[in-house]
C-alpha positions in Angstrom: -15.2 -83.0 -64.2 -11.6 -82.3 -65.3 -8.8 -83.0 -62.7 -6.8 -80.7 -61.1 -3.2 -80.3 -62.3 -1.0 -82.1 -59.2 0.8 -78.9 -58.7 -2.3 -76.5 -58.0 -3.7 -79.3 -56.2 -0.5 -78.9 -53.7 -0.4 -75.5 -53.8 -4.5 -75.6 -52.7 -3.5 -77.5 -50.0 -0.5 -75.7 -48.8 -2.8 -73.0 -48.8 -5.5 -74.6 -46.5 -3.3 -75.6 -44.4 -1.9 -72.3 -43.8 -5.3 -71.0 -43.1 -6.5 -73.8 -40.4 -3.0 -73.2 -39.1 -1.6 -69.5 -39.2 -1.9 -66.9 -36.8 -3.2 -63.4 -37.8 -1.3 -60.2 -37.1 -3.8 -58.9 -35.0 -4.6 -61.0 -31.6 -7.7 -62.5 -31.5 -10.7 -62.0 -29.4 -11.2 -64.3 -26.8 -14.8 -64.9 -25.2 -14.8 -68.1 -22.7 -18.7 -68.7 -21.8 -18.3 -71.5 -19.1 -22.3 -72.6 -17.8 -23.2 -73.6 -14.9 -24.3 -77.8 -14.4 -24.5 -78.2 -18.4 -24.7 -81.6 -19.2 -23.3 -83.0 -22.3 -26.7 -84.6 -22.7 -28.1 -81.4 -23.2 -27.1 -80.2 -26.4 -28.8 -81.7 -29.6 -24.9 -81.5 -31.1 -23.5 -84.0 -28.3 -27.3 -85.9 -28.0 -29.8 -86.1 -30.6 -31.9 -87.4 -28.2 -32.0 -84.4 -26.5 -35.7 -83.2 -25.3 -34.2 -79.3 -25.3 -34.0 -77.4 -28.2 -30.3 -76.1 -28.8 -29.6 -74.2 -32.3 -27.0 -72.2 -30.9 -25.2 -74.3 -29.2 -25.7 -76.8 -32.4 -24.8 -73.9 -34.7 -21.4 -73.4 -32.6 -20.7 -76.9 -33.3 -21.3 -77.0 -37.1 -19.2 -73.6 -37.5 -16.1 -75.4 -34.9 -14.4 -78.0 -33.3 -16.6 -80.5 -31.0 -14.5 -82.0 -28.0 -15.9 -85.4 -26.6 -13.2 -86.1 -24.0 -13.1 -83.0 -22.3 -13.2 -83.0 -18.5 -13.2 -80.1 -15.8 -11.0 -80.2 -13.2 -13.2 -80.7 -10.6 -16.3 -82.0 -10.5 -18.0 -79.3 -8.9 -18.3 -75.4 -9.4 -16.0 -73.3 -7.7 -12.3 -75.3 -7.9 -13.1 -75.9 -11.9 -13.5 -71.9 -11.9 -10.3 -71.1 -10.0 -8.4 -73.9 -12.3 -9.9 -72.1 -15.7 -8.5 -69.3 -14.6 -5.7 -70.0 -13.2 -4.4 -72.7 -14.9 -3.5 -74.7 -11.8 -5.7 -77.7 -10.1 -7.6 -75.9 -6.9 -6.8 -79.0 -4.6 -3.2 -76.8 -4.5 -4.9 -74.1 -3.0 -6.7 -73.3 0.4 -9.7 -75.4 -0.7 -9.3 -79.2 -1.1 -12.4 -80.2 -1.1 -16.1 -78.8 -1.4 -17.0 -75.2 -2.6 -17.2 -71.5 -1.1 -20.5 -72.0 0.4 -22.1 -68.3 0.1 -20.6 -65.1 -1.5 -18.9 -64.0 1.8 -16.4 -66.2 1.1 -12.4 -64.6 1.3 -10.8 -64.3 -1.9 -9.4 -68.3 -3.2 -6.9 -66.7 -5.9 -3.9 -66.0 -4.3 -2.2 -62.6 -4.1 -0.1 -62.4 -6.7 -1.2 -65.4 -9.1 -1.1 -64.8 -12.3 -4.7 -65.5 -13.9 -5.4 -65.6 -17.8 -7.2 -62.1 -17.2 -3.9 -60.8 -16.1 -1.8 -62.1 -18.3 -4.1 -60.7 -21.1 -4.6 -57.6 -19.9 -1.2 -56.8 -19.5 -0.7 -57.5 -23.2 -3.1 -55.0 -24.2 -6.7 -57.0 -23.6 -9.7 -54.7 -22.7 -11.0 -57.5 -19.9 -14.3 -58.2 -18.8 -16.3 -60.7 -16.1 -20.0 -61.1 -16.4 -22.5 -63.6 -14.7 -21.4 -65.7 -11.9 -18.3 -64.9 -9.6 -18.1 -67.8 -6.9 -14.5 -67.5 -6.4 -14.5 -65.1 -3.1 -13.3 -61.3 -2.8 -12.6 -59.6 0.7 -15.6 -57.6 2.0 -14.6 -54.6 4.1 -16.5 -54.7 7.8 -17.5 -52.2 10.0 -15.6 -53.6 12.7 -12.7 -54.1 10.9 -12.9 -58.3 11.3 -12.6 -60.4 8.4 -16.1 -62.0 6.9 -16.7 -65.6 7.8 -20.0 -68.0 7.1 -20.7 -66.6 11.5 -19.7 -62.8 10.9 -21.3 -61.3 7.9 -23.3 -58.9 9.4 -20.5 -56.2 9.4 -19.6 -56.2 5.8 -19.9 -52.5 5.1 -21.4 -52.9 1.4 -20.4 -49.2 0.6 -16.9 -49.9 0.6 -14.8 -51.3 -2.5 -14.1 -55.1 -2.0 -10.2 -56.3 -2.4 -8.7 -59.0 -4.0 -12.1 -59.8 -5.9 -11.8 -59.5 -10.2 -10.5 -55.8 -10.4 -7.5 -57.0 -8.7 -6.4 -60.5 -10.9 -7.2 -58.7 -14.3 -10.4 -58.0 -14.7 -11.1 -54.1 -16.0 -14.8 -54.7 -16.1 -16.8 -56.6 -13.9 -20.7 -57.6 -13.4 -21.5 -60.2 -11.4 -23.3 -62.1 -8.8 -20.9 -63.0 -5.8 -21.6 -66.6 -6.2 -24.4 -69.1 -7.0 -27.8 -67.9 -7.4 -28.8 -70.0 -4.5 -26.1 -68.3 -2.4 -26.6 -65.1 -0.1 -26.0 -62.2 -0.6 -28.5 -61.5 -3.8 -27.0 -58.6 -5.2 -24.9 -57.3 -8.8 -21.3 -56.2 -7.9 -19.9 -53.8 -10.1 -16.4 -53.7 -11.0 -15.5 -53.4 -7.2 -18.4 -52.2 -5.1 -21.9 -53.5 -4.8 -24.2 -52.0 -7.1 -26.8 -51.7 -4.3 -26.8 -52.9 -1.0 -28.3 -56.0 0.2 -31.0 -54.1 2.9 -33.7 -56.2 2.7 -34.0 -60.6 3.7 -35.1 -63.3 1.2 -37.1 -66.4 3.4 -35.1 -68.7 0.9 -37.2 -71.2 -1.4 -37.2 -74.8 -0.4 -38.8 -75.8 -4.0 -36.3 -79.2 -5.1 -37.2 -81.1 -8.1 -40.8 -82.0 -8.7 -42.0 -78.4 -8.0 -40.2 -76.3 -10.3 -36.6 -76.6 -8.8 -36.6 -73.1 -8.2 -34.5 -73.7 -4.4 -32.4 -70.6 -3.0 -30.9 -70.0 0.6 -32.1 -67.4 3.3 -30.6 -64.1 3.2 -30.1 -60.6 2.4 -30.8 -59.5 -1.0 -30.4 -56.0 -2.7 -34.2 -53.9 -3.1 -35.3 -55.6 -7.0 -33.2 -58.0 -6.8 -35.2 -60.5 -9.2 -33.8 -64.2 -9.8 -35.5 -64.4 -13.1 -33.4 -61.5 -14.6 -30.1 -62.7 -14.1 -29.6 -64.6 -16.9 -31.5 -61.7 -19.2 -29.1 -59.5 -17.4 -26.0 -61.3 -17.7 -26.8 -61.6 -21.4 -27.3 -57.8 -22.1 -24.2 -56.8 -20.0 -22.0 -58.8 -22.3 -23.9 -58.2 -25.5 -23.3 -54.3 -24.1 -19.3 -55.0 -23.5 -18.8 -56.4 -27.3 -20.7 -53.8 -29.0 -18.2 -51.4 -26.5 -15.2 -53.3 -27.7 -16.5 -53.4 -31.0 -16.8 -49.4 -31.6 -13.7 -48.7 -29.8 -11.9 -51.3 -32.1 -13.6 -49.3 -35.1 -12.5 -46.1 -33.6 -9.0 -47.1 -33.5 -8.2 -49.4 -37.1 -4.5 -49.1 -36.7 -4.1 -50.7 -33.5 -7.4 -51.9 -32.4 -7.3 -53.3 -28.5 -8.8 -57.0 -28.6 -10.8 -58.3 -25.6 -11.2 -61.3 -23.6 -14.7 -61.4 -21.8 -15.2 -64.1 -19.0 -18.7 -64.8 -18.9 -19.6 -67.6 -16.2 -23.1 -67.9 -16.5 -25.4 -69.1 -13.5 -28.0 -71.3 -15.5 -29.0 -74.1 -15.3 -27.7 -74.3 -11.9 -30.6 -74.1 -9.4 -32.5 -72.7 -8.8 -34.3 -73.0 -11.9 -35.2 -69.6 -12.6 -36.4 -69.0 -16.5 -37.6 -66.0 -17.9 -41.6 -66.1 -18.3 -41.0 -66.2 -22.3 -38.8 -70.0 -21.9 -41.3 -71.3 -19.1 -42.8 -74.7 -20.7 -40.4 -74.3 -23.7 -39.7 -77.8 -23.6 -40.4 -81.4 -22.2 -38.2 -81.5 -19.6 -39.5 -79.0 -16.7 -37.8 -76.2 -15.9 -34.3 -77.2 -16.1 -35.0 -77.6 -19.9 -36.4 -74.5 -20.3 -33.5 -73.0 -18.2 -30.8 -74.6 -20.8 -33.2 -73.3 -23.5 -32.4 -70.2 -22.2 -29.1 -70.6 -21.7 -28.6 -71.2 -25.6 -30.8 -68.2 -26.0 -28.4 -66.4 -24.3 -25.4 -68.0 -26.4 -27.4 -66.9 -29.5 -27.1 -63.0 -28.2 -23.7 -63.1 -28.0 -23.3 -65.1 -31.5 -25.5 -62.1 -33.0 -23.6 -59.7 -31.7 -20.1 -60.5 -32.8 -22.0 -61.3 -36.6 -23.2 -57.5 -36.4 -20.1 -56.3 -35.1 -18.0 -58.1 -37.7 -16.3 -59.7 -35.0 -16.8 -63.4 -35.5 -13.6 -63.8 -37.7 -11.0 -62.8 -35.6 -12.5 -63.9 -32.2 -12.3 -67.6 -30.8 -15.4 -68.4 -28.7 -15.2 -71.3 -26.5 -18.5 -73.0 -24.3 -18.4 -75.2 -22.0 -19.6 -75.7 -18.6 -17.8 -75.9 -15.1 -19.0 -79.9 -14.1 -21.8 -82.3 -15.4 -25.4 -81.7 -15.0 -27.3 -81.8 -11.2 -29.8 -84.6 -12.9 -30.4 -87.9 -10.5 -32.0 -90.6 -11.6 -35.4 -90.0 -11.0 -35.5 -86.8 -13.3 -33.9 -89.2 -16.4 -37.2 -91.6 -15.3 -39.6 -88.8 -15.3 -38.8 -86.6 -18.4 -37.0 -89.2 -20.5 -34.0 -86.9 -20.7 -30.3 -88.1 -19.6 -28.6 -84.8 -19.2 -25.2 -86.6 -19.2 -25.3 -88.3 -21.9 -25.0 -91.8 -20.5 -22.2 -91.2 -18.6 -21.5 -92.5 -15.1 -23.1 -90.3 -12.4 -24.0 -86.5 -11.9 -22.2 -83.3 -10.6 -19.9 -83.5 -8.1 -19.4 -87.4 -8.8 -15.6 -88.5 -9.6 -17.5 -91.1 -12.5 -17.5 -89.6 -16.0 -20.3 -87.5 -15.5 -19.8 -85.1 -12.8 -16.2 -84.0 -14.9 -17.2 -84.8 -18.4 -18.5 -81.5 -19.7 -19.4 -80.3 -23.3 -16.9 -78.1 -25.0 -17.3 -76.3 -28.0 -15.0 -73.9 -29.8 -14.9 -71.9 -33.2 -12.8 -69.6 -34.4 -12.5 -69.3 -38.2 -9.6 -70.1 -40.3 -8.2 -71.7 -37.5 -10.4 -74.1 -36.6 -11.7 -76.2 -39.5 -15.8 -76.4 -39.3 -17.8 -78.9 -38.3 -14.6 -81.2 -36.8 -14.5 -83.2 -33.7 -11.8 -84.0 -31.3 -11.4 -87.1 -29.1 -8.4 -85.6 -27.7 -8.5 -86.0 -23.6 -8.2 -82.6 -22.4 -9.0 -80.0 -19.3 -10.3 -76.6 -18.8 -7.0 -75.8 -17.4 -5.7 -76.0 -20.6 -7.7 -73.0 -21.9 -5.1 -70.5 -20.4 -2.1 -72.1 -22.3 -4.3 -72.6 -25.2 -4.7 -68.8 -25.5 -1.1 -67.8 -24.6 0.3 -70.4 -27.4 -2.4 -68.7 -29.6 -0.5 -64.6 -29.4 3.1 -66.3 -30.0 3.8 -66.4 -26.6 5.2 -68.3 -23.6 3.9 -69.4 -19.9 5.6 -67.8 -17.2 7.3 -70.7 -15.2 5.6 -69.8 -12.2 2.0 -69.6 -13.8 -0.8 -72.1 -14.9 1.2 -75.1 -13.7 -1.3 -77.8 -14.7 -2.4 -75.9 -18.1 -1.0 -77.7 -21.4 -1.8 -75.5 -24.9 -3.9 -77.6 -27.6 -3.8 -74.9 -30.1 -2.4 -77.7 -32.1 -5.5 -79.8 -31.8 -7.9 -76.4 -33.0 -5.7 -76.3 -35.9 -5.4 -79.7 -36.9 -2.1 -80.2 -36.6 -1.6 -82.2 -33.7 -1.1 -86.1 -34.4 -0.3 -87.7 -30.9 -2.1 -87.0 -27.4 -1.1 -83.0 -26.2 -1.6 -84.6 -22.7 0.3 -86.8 -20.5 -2.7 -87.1 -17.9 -5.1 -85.4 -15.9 -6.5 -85.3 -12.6 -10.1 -85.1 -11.6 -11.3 -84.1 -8.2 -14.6 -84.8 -6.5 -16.8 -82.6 -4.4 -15.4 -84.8 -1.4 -12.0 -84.6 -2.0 -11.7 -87.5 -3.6 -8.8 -87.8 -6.2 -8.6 -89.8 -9.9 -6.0 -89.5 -12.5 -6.8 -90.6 -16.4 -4.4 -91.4 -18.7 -5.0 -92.3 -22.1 -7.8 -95.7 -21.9 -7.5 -96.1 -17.9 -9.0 -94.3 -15.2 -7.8 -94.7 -11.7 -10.0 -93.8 -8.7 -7.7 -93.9 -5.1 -9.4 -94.3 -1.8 -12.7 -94.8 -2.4 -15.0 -97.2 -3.9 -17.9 -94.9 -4.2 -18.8 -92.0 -5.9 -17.4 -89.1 -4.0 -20.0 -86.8 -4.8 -23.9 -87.1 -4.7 -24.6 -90.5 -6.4 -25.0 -93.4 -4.3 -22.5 -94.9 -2.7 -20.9 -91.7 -1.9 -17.8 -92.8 0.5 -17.4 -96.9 0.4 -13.7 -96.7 1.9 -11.4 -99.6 1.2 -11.0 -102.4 3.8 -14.3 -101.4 5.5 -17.3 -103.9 5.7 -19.1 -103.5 2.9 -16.2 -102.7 0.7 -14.8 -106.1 -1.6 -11.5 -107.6 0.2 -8.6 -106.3 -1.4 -9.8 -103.9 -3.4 -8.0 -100.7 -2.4 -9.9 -98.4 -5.0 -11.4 -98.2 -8.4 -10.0 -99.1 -12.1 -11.7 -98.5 -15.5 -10.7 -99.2 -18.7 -12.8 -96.5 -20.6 -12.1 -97.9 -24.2 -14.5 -101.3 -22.9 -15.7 -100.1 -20.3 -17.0 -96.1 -20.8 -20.0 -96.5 -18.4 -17.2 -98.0 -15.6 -19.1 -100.8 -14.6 -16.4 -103.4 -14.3 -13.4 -102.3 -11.6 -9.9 -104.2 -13.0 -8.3 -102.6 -10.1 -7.7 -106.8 -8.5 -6.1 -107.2 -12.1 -4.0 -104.8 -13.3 -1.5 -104.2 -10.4 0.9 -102.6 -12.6 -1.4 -99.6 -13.8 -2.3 -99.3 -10.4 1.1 -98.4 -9.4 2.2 -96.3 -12.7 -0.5 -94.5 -12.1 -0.3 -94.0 -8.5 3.2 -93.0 -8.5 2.0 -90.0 -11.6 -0.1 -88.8 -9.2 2.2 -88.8 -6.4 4.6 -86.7 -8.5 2.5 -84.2 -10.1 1.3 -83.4 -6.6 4.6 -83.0 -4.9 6.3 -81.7 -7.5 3.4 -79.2 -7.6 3.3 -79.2 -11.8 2.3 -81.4 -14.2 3.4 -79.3 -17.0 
């Protein structure tokens, strides 16, 4: 095989580079598909063990950029949604700990915040929501009294609701109000409900070893059918890129890009998989429900092919904590959803934060690469404002740092200085680079076992005043250094201390 001259061999790779590394003239298209209790377990691309068939997701991977270290913000659902979003950690909102606990929640996004909708939209982005909402909106009442968990039964379901995804930069919206576990049962679209919630579900008290399929009493919409969500979910979105896709055909000069937000509800319980997935795989119905969630992945991946859209649109999965998958369901099906990490959702050990994230877009992103960067979702919203040649707003996304550089190879030292992981509790951790403090509590903070083993109490260890992992030696943090390494301790206290009053960490 003859060589190739040393200066086309430079001017080959000045050329690649350029590719991984350039921007286009025309803004991409930005589709952000964040699941719901995906474990990094799950897909074959992160566990070749894996019981659960996953070519899409695999496929994803093989055509992008794999991310090993990447963590939500929170370990459970809704604060990891605001903080995508928004860019900022939820613990500096309203809610510091827990979720919104049914879809008559208040709006969480403040009036006024600047969300990654907005900011797109108001640079020309067609915007779109579809799947799971879970971050509040105002219902109007027929006695004129805000909606709390003891006064929902004068939301006037007629009326347009405020401060809900219309109003933070959303032009497009289909979606459930919040789990699918979560009264009321119903689709909201754009800014009303699509029907009205007049009949009552009993609720389903199903758990694990009959089919997982648990929901909460309450009023649902006439047809409201748990099964079809995900199905629906899937053709609403497929239906807003084929949109996008003709109007961008219709106008070649100045096509509009689009960002489409699509949170979908699986495989959060209850486990609800079309008959067509039921017994697809070995691992009940929580298998068959991610099988159906990378069915779902696949629709969208066809539809941008079709379209010719898959070149100039970065797709990023991922999912908003770790998987809902005890012990006792890793015994019975001989699947370990989180991949041998350190707990389950809503846990402040590795697994209730460390989620799968996948992201591809071509020429940018080289295929087939993996990063071991240590990264957050609130990074996504500086991510794609780096990515059209802009700059944050000073006042926006506070705790969101861009690693465009990573997708394009370029970067050669940590983006991050640290991040911050919060438990369902309200339990707080920071991580920086090999060590992972935990402050205040010796357990888990979430559902595993010890949940909240407080320092100094009596069955806590004398003088140990939280936990301290070195995750280089110690990845399933089994062995707390906290006695030993006073100094991290402190450094890493005093980070904390400081990002929180200084209410940044950007």
């Amino acid at each position: 095989m003859k060589k190739i001259p040393a200066l086309l061999a430079c001017l080959l790779m000045v050329f690649a580079a350029h590719r991984l590394g350039a921007q286009t003239d025309t803004p991409p298209n930005i589709i952000v598909i964040l699941c719901d209790d995906l474990g990094q377990g799950d897909p074959g691309c992160y566990n070749p063990q894996s019981k659960i068939p996953t070519p899409n997701i695999d496929r994803l991977a093989a055509e992008g950029m794999r991310f090993d270290d990447m963590h939500t913000p929170s370990s459970v659902c809704t604060p990891t949604r605001y903080g995508t979003l928004t860019g900022r950690y939820c613990w500096r909102s309203r809610l510091k700990n827990g979720v919104l606990w049914s879809g008559y929640e208040p709006a969480l996004i403040e009036e006024d915040r600047q969300t990654l909708a907005s900011f797109l939209q108001d640079r020309g982005y067609t915007t779109a929501a579809i799947g799971k909402w879970h971050l509040g909106w105002n219902w109007a009442t027929t006695d004129g009294q805000p909606v709390s968990r003891s006064h929902f039964e004068a939301v006037d379901f007629s009326q347009p609701v405020t401060r809900g995804p219309a109003d933070v930069g959303f032009d497009y919206c289909h979606l459930i109000p919040a789990s699918l576990d979560m009264a009321p049962y119903l689709w909201l679209e754009t800014d009303r409900a699509a029907q009205a919630p007049t009949e009552q579900t009993p609720g389903s008290d199903r758990r694990w070893n009959d089919g997982g399929g648990f929901w909460r009493a309450g009023a649902i919409a006439p047809g409201f059918n748990f099964y079809d969500v995900v199905p629906n979910t899937t053709e609403q979105a497929v239906a807003f890129i084929e949109r996008s896709a003709a109007a961008q055909r219709r106008n070649t000069d100045n096509p509009q890009p689009f960002f489409l937000y699509m949170p979908t509800p699986a495989p959060h319980t209850p486990w609800m998989p079309a008959p067509e997935f039921q017994g697809a795989t070995q691992v009940g119905w929580y298998g068959d429900f991610v099988a159906q969630t990378d069915w779902s992945l696949g629709r969208v991946l066809a539809a941008l092919d079709r379209n010719g859209l898959t070149d100039n649109t970065l797709i990023i999965f991922t999912s908003d904590n770790g998987s809902h998958w005890p012990e006792g369901q890793m015994e019975e099906f001989g699947h370990d959803a989180n991949n041998g990490w350190r707990g389950m959702k809503a846990d402040i050990w590795e697994a209730g934060h460390r989620v799968p994230f996948i992201a591809r877009w071509p020429g940018t992103i080289e295929p087939g690469s993996i990063s071991q960067q240590t990264l957050c979702l609130t990074d996504i919203f500086a991510t794609c404002v780096e990515a059209l040649g802009e700059d944050l707003p000073d006042d926006a996304a506070e705790d969101s740092i861009s690693f465009l550089s990573v997708l394009n190879g370029q970067a050669t030292q940590p983006v991050r200085e640290a991040i911050v992981h919060h438990s369902l509790g309200g339990t707080f951790a920071i991580r920086q680079g090999d060590w992972k403090l935990v402050l205040g509590n010796l357990g888990s903070g979430g559902f595993t076992a010890p949940r909240n083993l407080r320092p100094g109490s009596e069955d806590a260890p004398e003088g140990i005043g939280g936990q301290l992992y070195n995750l280089s030696n110690d990845p399933a943090e089994q062995h707390n250094v906290w006695a030993e390494n006073p100094e991290v301790v402190d450094e890493l206290t005093a980070l904390l201390e400081r990002y929180k009053t200084e209410g940044r960490s950007r």
